[in-house]
N, C-alpha and C positions, 0 to 999 in steps of 0.2 A: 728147297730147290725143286721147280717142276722139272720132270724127265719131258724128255724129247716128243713123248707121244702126249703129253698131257698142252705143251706149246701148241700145237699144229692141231687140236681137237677142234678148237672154235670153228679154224677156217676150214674143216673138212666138214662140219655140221652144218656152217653157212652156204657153202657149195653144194649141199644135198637137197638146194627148191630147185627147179627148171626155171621160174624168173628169176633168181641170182645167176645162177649160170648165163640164161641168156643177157643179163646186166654185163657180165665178163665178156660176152662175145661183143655187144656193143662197144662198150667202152676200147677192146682191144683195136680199135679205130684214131684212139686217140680221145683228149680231154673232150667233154661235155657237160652242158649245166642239165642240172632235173629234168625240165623241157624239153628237150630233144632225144631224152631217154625214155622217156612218158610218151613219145609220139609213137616211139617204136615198140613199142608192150600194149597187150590191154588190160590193165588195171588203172586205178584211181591214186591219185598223189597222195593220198596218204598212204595206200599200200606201196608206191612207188617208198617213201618216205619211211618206210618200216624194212623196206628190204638194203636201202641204200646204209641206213643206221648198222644192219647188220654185219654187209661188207665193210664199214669203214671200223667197227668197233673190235671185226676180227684183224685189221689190219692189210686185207688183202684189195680193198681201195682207198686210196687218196683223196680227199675232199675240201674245197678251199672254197670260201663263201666273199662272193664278188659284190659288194650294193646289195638286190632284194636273194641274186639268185646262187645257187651253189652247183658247183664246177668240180666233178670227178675222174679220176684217173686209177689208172691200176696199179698197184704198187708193186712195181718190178723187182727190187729186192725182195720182197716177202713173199713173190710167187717162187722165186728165183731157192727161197731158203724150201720152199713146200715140197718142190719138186724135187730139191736134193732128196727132204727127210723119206720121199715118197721112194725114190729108186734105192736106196739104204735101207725102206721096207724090205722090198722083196727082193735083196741082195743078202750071197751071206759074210759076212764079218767079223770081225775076230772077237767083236764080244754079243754073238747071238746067243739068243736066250737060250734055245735048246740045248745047249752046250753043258746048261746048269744042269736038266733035267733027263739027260742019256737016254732022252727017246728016240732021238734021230743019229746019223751018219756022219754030222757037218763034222 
C-alpha cells in the first residue's frame, strides 16, 4: 500500500519546473491542443511534448488526441485530491506523526 505522501510525490515533483506551472496557468483557461500551448511558452514541441507527458503521467492533466492533434485539460479531481492532501499537510490531526515521537505539544 503507498501512504499518502508517496501518491501525491509525482505531482508535487512535476509542479517544481516554472513551464509546468506555467502549462497549469494556461490550461486553467480551459481545453487546448499542444498548439496553442506552444504559442504561449518559448520552448520547442518536443520540450512542449516532455513536459505535457509529465503532467499527464502524474495525473494532474487530462489529454485526449483528436485526428493529428492532442487536446489538454487539468484534471480537477486530482487537483481537487492535491490540495486536500496539501492543507492535511500542514494541519494537525489525530494521527500526526509527532504524536509517535513526543517531541512536540500536538
Amino acid at each position: 500500500m503507498k501512504s499518502k505522501y508517496e501518491n501525491n510525490v509525482k505531482i508535487i515533483k512535476a509542479l517544481s519546473d516554472t513551464n509546468r506551472l506555467k502549462i497549469i496557468k494556461i490550461l486553467s483557461c480551459g481545453e487546448m491542443c499542444a498548439c496553442d500551448i506552444l504559442e504561449n511558452l518559448s520552448i520547442t514541441q518536443p520540450t512542449l511534448s516532455h513536459h505535457m507527458k509529465m503532467l499527464t503521467e502524474c495525473g494532474i492533466v487530462n489529454s485526449r488526441k483528436e485526428g493529428l492533434w492532442n487536446y489538454y485539460t487539468i484534471n480537477k479531481v486530482n487537483c481537487d485530491k492535491l490540495i486536500d492532501f496539501l492543507e492535511n499537510l500542514i494541519s494537525y490531526t489525530d494521527d500526526c506523526t509527532c504524536k509517535e515521537h513526543k517531541k512536540c505539544e500536538c
